[in-house]
C-alpha positions as CSV (number, residue, x, y, z in Angstrom):
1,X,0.0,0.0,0.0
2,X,1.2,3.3,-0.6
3,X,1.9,6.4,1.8
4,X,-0.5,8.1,-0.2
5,X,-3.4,5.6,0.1
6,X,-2.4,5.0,4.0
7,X,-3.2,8.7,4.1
8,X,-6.4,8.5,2.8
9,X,-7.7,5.5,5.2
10,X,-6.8,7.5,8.2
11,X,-8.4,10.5,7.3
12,X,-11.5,8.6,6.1
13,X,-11.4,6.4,9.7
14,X,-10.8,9.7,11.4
15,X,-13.9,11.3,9.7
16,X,-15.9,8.4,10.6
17,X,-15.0,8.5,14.0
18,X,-16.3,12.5,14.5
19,X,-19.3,11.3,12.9
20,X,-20.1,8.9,15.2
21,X,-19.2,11.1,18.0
22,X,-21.1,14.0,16.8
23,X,-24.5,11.5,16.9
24,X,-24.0,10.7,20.4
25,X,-23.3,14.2,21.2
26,X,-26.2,15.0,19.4
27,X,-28.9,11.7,20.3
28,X,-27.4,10.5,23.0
29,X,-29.4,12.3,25.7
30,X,-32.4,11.7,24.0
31,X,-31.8,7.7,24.4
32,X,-30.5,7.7,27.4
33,X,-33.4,9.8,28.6
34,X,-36.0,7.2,26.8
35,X,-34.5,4.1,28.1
36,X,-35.1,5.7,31.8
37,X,-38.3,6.7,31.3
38,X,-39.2,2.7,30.2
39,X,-37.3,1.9,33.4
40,X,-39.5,4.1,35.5
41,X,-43.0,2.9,33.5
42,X,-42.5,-0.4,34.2
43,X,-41.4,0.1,38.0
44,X,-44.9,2.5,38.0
45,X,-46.4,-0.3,37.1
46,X,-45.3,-3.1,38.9
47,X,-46.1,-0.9,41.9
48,X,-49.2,0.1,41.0
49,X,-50.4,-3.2,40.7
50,X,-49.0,-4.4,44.1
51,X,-51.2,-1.1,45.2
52,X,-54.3,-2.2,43.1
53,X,-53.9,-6.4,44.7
54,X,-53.5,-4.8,48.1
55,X,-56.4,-3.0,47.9
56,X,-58.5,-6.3,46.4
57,X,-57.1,-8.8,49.3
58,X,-58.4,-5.5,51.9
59,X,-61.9,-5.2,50.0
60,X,-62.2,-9.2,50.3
61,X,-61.3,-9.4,53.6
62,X,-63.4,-6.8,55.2
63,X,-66.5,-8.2,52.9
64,X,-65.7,-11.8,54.2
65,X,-65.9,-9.8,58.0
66,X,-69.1,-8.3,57.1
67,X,-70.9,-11.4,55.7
68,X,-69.7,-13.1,59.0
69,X,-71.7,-11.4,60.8
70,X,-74.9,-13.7,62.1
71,X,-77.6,-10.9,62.8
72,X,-79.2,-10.1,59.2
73,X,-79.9,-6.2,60.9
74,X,-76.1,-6.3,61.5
75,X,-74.7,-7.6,58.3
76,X,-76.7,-5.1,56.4
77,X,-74.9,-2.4,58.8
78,X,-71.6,-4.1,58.3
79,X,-72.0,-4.2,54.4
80,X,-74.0,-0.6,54.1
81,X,-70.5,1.0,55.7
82,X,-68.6,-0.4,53.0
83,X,-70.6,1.3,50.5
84,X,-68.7,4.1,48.8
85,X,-67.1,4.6,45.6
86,X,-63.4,3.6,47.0
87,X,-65.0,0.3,47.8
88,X,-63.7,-2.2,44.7
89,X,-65.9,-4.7,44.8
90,X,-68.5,-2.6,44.5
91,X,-71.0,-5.9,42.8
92,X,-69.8,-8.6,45.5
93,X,-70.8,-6.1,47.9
94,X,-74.1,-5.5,46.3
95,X,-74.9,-8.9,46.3
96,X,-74.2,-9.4,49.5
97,X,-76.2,-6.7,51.0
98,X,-79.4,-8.0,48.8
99,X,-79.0,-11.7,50.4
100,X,-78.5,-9.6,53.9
101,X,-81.7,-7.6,52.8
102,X,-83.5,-10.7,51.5
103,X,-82.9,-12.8,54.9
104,X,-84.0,-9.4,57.2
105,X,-87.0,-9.8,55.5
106,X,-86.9,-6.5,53.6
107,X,-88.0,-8.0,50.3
108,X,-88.6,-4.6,48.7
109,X,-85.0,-3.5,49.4
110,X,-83.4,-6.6,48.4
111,X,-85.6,-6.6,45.1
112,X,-84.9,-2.8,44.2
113,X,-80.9,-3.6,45.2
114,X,-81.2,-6.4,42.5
115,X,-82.4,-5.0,40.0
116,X,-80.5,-2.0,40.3
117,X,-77.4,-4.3,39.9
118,X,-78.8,-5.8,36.3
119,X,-79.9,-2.8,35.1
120,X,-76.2,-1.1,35.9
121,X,-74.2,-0.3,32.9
122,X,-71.3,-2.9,31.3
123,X,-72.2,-4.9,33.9
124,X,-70.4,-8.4,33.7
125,X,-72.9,-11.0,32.9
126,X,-72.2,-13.7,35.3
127,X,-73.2,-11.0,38.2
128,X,-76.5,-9.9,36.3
129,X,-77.4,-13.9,36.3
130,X,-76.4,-13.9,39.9
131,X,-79.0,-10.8,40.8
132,X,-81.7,-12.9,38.2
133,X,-81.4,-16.6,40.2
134,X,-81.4,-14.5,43.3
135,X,-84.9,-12.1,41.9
136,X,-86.4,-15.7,41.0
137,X,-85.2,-16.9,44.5
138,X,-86.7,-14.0,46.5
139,X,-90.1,-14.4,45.2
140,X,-90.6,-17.6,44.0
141,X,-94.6,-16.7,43.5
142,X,-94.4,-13.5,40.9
143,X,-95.9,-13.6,37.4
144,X,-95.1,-16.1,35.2
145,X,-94.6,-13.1,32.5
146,X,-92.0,-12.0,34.6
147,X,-90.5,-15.3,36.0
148,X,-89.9,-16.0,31.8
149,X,-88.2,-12.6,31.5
150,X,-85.6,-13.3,34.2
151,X,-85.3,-16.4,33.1
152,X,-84.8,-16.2,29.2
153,X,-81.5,-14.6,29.9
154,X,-80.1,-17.4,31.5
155,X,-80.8,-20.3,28.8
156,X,-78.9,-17.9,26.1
157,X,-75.7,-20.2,24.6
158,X,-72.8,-20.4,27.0
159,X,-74.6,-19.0,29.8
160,X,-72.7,-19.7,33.2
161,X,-75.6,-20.7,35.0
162,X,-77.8,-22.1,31.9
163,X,-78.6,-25.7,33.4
164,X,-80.2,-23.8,36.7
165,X,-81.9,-21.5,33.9
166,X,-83.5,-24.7,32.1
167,X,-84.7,-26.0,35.5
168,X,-86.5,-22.7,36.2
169,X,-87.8,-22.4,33.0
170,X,-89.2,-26.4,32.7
171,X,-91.1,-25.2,35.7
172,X,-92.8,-22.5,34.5
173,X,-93.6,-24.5,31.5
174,X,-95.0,-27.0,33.6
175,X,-96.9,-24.9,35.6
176,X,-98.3,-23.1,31.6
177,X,-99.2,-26.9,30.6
178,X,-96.7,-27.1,28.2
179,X,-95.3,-30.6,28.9
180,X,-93.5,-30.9,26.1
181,X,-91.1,-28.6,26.2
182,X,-90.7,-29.0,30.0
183,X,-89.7,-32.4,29.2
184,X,-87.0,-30.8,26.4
185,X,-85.5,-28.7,29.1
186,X,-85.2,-31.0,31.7
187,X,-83.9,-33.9,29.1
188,X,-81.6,-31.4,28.4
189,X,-80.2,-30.5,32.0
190,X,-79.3,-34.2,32.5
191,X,-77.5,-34.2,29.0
192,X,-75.5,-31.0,30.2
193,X,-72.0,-32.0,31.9
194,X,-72.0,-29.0,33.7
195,X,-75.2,-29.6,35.6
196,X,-74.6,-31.1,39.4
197,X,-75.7,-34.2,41.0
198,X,-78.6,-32.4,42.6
199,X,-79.8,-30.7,40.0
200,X,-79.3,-33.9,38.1
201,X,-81.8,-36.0,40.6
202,X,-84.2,-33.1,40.7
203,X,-84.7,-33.4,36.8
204,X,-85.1,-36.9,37.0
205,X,-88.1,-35.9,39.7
206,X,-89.7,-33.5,38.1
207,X,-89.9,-36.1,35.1
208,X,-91.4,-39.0,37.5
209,X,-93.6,-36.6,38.6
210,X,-95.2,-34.9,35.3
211,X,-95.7,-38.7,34.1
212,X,-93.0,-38.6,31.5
213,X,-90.5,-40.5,33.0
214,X,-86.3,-40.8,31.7
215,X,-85.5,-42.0,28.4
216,X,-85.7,-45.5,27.9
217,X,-83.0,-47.8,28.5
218,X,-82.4,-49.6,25.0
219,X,-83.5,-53.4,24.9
220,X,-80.7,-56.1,25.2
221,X,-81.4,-59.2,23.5
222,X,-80.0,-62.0,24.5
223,X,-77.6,-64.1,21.5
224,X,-78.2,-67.8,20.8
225,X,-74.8,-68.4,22.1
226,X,-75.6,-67.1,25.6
227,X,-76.4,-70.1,27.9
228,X,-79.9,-70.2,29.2
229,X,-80.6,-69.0,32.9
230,X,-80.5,-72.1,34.9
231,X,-83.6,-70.6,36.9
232,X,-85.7,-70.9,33.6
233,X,-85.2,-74.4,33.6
234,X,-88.5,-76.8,33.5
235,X,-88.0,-79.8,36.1
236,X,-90.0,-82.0,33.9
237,X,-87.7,-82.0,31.1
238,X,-84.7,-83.2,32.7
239,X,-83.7,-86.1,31.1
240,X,-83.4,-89.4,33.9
241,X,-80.4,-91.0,32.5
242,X,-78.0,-88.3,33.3
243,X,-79.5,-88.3,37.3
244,X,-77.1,-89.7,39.5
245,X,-77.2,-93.2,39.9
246,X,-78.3,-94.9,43.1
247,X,-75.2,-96.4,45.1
248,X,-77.4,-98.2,47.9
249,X,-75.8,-101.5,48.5
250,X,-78.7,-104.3,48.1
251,X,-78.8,-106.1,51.2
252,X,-81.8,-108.5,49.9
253,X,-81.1,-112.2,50.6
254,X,-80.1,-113.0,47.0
255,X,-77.3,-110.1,47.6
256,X,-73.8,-110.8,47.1
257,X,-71.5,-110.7,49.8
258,X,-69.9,-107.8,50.4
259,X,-66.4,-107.9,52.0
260,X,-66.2,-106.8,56.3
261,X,-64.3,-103.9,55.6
262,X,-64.2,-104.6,59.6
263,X,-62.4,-108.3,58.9
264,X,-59.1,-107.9,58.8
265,X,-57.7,-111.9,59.6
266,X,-55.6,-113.4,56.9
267,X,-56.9,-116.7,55.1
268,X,-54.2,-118.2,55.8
269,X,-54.5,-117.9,59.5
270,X,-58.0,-119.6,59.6
C-alpha cells in the first residue's frame, strides 16, 4: 500500500469516528433519557399493581368480615359501611347486601338492590345472572310473564348458570301446561355436563312426577350363544339318564357278599 493511500484511510477512519461522536453528542441524551423513562414505567407499574392487589385482598377481607356477621340487621350495617365509591368490589358487595336484605325480611330492598345491579351499565354478565337466580329466589310466587323474563336470559348459549336456567324455565312451562317442552328442558339439563348431581336428581323428579318418566334404556337381546338362565329351567324336562345313579348297597337275601371292611384276619390264619 502506498503512503499516499495509507493517508487517505486514516483520514477517512478519522472522519468516521467524528461522525459517530457527533451523533452521540447530538442523540445521546435523548436515548438515554428514553430508556429511563421505560425503566420508570414499568417500575410504575409493577407498583401500581401491588397497590391495586393490596387493595383487592383488603376489599375481600373486610367483605368476608361483614358477611360473617350472624344478625341479618347487623350484616346489612356491616355491608351498608362499605358502601362508597373507593370500595372495589362494588358488585360482590351488592350482592351481599341484597341476600342480607333478602334474609332481614326486607324484600322490597333486596328486590330494588337487585335489579338495580342488572340494570347497571357494562355490567359483567355472570353478576347480572347472579341478581336474576337471586330475583327468582326472592319471590318464587311472581308472574309467570315475569318469572320468563328473568329467566330467558339465563338459557342464552354459553350461559354460566344455563342448566339452573333450564330448570327454572321447565317449571314454569309445567306450571303453563306445556309438557313438552318442559320435558325438552329438563332432558336437556341431565344431558348438560356441567349440571350437578342435585340438579341432576331433581330433573329426573320432576320427570317422574309430570308422568314422563327418563329416556328409555335400549333393549338387550340375549344371543343364541348365551347359555340359558338355569332358573328358567322346567324340572319335567330333565332327562333321567343323566340323574345320578343310586349307590345303595342291596342287602336283599339273593345279595352278594360284600367284604367286612371290619375283617381284617388273613386266610391263611383260619
Amino acid at each position: 500500500m502506498s503512503q499516499t493511500d495509507s493517508f487517505v484511510e486514516e483520514v477517512s477512519e478519522e472522519l468516521r469516528r467524528d461522525r459517530l461522536f457527533a451523533l452521540a453528542r447530538r442523540w445521546g441524551p435523548y436515548v438515554i433519557a428514553v430508556l429511563v423513562l421505560v425503566v420508570a414505567a414499568s417500575a410504575f407499574y409493577e407498583w401500581r399493581e401491588a397497590q391495586t392487589e393490596a387493595a383487592r385482598q383488603e376489599a375481600g377481607d373486610a367483605l368476608r368480615a361483614a358477611m360473617s356477621v350472624d344478625e341479618p340487621e347487623a350484616r346489612i350495617a356491616a355491608l351498608e359501611a362499605l358502601e362508597g365509591d373507593g370500595f372495589p368490589a362494588q358488585l360482590p358487595l351488592a350482592l351481599a347486601l341484597a341476600t342480607a336484605r333478602a334474609e332481614a325480611g326486607q324484600t322490597d330492598a333486596a328486590e330494588a338492590s337487585l335489579r338495580a345491579l342488572i340494570d347497571a351499565p357494562e355490567i359483567d354478565e355472570i353478576y347480572a345472572d347472579m341478581a336474576r337466580l337471586r330475583l327468582l329466589a326472592l319471590r318464587p310466587d311472581r308472574p309467570l310473564d315475569e318469572r320468563l323474563e328473568l329467566i330467558e336470559p339465563l338459557v342464552r348459549p354459553e350461559a354460566p348458570f344455563g342448566p339452573l336456567g333450564l330448570e327454572q324455565r321447565a317449571i314454569a312451562r309445567i306450571e303453563l301446561g306445556e309438557l313438552d317442552a318442559a320435558r325438552e328442558d329438563l332432558f336437556a339439563i341431565l344431558a348438560d355436563p356441567g349440571s350437578s348431581v342435585d340438579l341432576r336428581t331433581r330433573a329426573q323428579t320432576l320427570l317422574v312426577a309430570i308422568g314422563l318418566g327418563a329416556p328409555e334404556a335400549p333393549v338387550l337381546v340375549p344371543s343364541a350363544a348365551q347359555d340359558p338362565d338355569p332358573d328358567d329351567t322346567d324340572p319335567d324336562d330333565t332327562d333321567p339318564d343323566d340323574t345320578e345313579p343310586d349307590i345303595t348297597p342291596d342287602t336283599g337275601p339273593d345279595a352278594a357278599p360284600q367284604d367286612d371292611p371290619g375283617n381284617t384276619t388273613d386266610p391263611g390264619e383260619e
